[in-house]
C-alpha positions in Angstrom: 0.0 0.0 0.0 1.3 3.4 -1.1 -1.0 6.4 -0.7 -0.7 8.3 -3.9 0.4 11.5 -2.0 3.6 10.2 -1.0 3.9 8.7 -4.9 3.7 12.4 -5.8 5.9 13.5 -3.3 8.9 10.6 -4.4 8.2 11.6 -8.4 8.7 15.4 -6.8 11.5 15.2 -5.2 13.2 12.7 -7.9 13.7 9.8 -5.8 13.0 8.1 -9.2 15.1 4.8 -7.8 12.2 4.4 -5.2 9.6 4.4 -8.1 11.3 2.1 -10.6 11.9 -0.3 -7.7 8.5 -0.8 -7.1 7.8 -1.0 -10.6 10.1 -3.8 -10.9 8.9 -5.5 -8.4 5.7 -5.6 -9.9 6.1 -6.7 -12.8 8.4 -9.6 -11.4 4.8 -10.6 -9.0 7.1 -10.0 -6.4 4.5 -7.2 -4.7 1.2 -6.1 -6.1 -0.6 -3.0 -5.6 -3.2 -1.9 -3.2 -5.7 0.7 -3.4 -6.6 3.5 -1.0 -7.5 7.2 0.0 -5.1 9.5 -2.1 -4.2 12.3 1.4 -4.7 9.0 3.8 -8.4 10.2 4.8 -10.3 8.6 7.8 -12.7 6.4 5.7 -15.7 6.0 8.4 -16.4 9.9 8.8 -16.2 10.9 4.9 -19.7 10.9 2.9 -19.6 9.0 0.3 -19.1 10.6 -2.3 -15.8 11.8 -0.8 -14.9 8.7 0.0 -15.1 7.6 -3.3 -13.2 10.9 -4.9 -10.4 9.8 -2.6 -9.9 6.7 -3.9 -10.7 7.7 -7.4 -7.8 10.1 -6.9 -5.5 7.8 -5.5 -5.9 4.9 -8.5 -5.1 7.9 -11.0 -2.3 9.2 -9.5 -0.6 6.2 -8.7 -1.3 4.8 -12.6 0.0 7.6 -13.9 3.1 7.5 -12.1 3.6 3.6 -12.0 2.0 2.5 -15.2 0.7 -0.4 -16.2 1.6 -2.4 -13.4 -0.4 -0.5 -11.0 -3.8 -2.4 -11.2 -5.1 -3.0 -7.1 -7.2 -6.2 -7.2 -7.0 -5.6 -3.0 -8.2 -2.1 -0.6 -6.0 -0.7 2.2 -8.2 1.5 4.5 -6.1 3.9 5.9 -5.4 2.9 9.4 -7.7 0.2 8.5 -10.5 2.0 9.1 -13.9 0.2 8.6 -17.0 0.8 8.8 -20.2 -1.1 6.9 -20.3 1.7 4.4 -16.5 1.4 3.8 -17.1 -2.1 3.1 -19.6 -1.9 0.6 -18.4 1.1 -1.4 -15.1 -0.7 -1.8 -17.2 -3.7 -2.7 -19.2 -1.4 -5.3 -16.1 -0.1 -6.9 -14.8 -3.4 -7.7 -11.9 -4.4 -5.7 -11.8 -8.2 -5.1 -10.5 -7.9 -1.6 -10.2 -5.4 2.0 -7.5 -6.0 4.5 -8.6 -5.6 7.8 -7.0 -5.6 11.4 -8.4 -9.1 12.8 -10.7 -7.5 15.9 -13.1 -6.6 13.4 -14.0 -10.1 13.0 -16.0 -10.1 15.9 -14.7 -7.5 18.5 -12.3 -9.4 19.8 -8.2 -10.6 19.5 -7.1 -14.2 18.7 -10.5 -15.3 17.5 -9.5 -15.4 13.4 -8.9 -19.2 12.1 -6.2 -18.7 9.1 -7.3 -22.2 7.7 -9.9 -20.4 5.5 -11.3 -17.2 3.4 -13.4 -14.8 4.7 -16.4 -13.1 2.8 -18.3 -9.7 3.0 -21.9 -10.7 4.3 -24.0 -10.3 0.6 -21.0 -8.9 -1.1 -18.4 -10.7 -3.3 -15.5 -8.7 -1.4 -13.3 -10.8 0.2 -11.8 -9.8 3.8 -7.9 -10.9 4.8 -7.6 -10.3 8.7 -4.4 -9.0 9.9 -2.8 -11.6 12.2 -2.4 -8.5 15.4 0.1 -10.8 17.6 2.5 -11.7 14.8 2.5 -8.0 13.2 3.4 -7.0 17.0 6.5 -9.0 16.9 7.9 -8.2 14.0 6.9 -4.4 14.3 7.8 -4.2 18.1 11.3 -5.8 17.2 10.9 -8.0 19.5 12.4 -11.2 16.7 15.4 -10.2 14.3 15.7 -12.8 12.2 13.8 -15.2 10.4 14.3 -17.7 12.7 13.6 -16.5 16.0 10.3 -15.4 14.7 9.9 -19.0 13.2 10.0 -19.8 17.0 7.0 -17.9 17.5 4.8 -19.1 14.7 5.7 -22.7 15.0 3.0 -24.2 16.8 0.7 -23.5 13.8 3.2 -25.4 11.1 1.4 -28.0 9.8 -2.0 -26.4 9.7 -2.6 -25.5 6.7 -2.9 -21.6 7.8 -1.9 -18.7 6.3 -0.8 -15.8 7.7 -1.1 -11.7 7.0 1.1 -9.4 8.6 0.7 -5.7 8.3 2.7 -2.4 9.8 3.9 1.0 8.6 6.7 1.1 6.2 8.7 3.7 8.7 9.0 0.9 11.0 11.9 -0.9 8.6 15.0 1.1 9.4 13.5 4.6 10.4 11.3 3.6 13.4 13.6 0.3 14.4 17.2 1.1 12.8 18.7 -2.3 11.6 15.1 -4.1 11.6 15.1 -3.9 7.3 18.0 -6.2 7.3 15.5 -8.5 9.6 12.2 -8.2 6.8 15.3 -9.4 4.6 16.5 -12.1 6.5 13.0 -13.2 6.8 12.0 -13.1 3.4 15.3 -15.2 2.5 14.6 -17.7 5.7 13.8 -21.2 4.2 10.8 -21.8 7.0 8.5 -19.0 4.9 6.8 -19.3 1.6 5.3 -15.9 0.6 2.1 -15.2 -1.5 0.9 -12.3 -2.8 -3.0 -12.1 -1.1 -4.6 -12.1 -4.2 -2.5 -15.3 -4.9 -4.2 -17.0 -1.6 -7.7 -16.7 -3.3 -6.6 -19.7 -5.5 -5.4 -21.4 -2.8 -8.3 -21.9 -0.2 -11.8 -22.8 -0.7 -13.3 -22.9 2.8 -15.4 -19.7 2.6 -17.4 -17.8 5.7 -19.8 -15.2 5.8 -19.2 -12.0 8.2 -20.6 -9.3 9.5 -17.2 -6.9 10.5 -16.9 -4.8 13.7 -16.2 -1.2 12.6 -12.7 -0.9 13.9 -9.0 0.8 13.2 -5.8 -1.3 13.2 -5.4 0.3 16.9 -8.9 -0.2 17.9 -9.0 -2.5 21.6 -11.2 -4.5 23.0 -12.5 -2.8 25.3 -13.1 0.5 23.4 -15.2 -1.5 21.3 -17.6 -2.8 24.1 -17.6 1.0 25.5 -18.9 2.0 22.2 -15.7 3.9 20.7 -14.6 1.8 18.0 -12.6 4.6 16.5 -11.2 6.0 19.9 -8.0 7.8 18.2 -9.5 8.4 15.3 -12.5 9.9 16.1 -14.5 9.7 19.7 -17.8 11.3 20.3 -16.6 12.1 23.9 -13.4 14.0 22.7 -14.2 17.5 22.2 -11.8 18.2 19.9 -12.8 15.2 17.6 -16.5 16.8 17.7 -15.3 20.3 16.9 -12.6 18.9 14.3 -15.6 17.2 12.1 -17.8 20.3 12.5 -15.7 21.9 10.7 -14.3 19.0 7.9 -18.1 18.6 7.6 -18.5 23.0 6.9 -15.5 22.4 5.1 -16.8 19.5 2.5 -20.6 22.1 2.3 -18.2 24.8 1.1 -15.9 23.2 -1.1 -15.9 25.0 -5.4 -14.5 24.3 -8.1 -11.6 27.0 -7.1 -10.4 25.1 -4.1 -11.6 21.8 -4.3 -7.8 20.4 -4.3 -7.4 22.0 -0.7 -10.2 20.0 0.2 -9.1 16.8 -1.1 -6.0 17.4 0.8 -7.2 18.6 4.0 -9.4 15.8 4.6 -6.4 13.9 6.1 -6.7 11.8 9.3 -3.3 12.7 11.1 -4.8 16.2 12.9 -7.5 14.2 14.8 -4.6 11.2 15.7 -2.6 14.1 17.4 -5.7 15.0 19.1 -6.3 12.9 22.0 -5.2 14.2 25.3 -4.6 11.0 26.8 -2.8 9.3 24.0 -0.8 11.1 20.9 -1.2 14.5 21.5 0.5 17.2 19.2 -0.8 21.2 19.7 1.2 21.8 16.1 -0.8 18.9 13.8 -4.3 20.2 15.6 -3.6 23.5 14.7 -2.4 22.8 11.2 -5.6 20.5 10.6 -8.0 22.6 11.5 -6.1 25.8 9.5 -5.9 23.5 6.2 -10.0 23.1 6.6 -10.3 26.7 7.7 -8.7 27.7 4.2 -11.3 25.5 2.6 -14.0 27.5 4.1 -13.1 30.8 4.3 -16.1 32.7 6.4 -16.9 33.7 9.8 -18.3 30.1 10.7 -15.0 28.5 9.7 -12.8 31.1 11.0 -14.9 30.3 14.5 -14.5 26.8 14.7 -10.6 26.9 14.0 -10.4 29.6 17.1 -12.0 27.4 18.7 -10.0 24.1 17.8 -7.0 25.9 18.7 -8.3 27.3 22.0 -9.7 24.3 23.4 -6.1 22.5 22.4 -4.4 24.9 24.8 -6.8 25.0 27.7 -6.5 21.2 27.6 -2.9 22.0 28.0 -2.4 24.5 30.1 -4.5 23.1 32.7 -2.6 20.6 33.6 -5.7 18.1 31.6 -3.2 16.4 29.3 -0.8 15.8 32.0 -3.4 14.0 34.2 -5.3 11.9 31.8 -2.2 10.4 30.5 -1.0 9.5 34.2 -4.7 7.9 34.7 -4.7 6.1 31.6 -0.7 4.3 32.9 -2.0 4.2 36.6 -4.2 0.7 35.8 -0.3 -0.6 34.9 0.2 -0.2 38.6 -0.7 -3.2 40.3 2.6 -5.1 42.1 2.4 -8.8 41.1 5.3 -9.6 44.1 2.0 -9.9 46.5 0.3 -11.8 44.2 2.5 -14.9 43.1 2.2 -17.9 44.9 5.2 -19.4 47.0 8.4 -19.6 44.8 6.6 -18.3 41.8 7.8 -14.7 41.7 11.8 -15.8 42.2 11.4 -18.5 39.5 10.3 -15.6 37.1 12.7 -13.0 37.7 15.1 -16.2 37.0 13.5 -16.9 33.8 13.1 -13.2 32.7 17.4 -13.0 33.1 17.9 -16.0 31.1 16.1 -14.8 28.4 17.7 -11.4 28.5 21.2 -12.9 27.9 20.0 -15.1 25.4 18.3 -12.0 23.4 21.6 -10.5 23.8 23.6 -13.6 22.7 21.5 -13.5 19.9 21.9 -9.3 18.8 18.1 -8.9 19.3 19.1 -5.7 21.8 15.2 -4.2 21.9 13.9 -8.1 23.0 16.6 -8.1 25.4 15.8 -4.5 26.9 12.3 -5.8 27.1 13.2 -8.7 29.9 15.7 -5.9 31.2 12.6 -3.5 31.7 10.3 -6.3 33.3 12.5 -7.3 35.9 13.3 -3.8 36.9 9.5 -2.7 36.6 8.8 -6.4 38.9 11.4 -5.4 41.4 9.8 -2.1 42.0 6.4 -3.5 41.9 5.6 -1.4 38.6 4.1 -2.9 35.9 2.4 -5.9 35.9 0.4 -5.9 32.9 4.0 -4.9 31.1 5.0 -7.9 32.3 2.3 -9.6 31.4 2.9 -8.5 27.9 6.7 -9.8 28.0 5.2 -13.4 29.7 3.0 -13.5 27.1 5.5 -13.0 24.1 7.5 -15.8 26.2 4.2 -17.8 26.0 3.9 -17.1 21.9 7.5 -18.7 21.6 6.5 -21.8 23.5 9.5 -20.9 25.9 7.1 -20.7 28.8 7.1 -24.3 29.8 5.5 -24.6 33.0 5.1 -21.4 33.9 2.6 -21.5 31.3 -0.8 -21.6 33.4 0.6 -18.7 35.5 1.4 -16.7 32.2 -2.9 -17.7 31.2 -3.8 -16.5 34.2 -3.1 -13.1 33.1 -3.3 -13.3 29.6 -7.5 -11.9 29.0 -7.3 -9.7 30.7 -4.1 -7.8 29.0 -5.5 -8.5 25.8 -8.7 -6.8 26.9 -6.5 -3.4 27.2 -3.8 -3.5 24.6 -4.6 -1.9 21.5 -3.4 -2.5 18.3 
């Protein structure tokens, strides 16, 4: 997936190495093509006709600049945002198949079966689930090589299942230096055979019906049984979310001929992702959002609801709001498991925890071994548990666990209850 307004911005700036690579690629079968929003809109909030101009616009950018090879059989929502109108206009326009993050199969993690293809409910569009726990490893950096993540995936070999794996681009190199010499180790490692997903439509036949959960690639559990499916995204209870569509909606009323290009570009997401005060919060994106829309509208209303925007940004800031919500949303981490372990069980842990450390480290992986580093410093100082419980549980997905297994399940719902993706 590459939204056309970074394929503009690589033609632009003459990174024509970039292009031609892809291009070759391409026509070798080695990658094919997805579809999107052109400026990386939140799919869910546009109308539809919107909707469908962005995607429009990002098929005929991206053929112009790639060619012939450019011709998306597949959809790739940004931030895999779904909702049942997302679904059936993608459906409507053709594409064969939507990737989706794999809570939206029913609301919850870990509930997919890879042994099988998955079906729109009374559409022909086909739906491959994102496979959260494996994308985590690799993304997180937690495996860094081929092998060691072969050691997490294992107990499914044999199976007959596939599996889809899906992160930002930024996280090869830019967001995890050294971690593109692990996608190529892994794509070199004899244990995997890759398939394009178009490719695994010829290769299963077991079909089922569903209904999705509207849902975001970062969309947890239990924001989707509280009702906010889209929590970073947009939230009915943020008020900045609520003022920020007021005015995209003002903005999309107003939109002519003569700046119908600002539009198209100012309905990106990323303003509303930098606006939640207890998660990624970012005064500079809000304000440059809501301006971008504001020079869209250009009248009294408009001008109001960016004053507005920006205002509200800042009192949430200066008064300390910011600060205190993101301490309340880390204070649930705070629950010592030293008082809770049974006889023998908390020294047996922290000895487990160090052996894995030096092995990470034996092995180069530096951010897995910083990981058991962190746990047992966070245990020690009765922290973190549900950190921990992340770290147990990634010792659990390796079948390294052994019989601390059952203390690791224990813990396991409920963790995966709060993580997102």
């Amino acid at each position: 997936n590459i939204n056309a307004c970074l394929t503009q911005m690589l033609e632009k700036y003459k990174y024509d190495d970039v292009i031609n690579g892809l291009r070759v690629l391409a026509k070798r079968g080695q990658l094919e093509f997805t579809s999107s929003g052109k400026y990386h809109p939140f799919l869910p909030i546009l109308p539809d006709l919107e909707m469908i101009r962005q995607i429009n616009l990002n098929d005929a950018t991206n053929k112009k600049i790639f060619g012939a090879v450019y011709q998306p059989k597949g959809f790739f929502p940004p931030e895999m945002g779904y909702s049942q109108r997302v679904g059936k206009i993608v459906s409507q326009m053709g594409y064969k198949w939507i990737i989706l993050d794999e809570i939206s199969y029913n609301g919850k993690t870990e509930a997919v079966v890879f042994d099988r293809l998955y079906r729109l409910k009374n559409e022909p569009l086909m739906i491959f689930f994102r496979n959260r726990r494996v994308s985590n490893l690799i993304m997180s950096a937690m495996t860094r090589s081929g092998e060691s993540l072969w050691e997490a995936m294992k107990k499914d070999e044999g199976l007959n299942q596939y599996t889809v794996v899906a992160m930002d681009g930024e996280t090869f190199g830019h967001h995890r230096p050294g971690l593109d010499n692990t996608l190529f180790n892994i794509y070199s490692d004899k244990h995997y055979e890759f398939k394009t997903l178009s490719q695994l439509l010829d290769l299963y036949k077991k079909t089922e019906e569903v209904s999705p959960v509207d849902c975001t690639w970062a969309t947890s559990e239990i924001e989707i049984n509280e009702g906010n499916n889209f929590y970073l995204y947009y939230n009915s209870k943020n008020k900045l979310h609520k003022l920020q569509k007021q005015l995209l909606d003002l903005a999309i009323k107003a939109v002519n001929p003569k700046n119908r290009d600002n539009l198209d570009r100012a309905l990106s997401c990323n303003h509303m992702w930098w606006s939640n005060p207890d998660a990624w919060w970012s005064i500079e994106e809000i304000e440059i959002g809501a301006n971008n829309l504001r020079n869209v509208i250009k009248n009294k209303e408009g001008d109001g609801l960016y004053y507005k925007i920006v205002e509200t940004a800042f009192q949430l800031q200066r008064s300390g709001t910011v600060k205190k919500l993101h301490e309340e949303k880390e204070s649930f981490k705070k629950i010592p498991f030293s008082g809770r372990a049974k006889p023998g069980e908390y020294d047996a842990l922290i000895g487990i925890l160090k052996k894995e450390e030096k092995r990470a480290v034996e092995r180069g992986e530096y951010e897995l071994a910083i990981r058991w580093r962190d746990s047992i410093y966070k245990l020690e100082k009765k922290l973190d548990v549900y950190d921990f419980v992340h770290i147990i549980d990634q010792m659990w997905a390796e079948n390294r666990l052994g019989e601390y297994e059952s203390l690791a399940q224990k813990y396991r719902e409920s963790y995966r209850k709060l993580t997102p993706g």
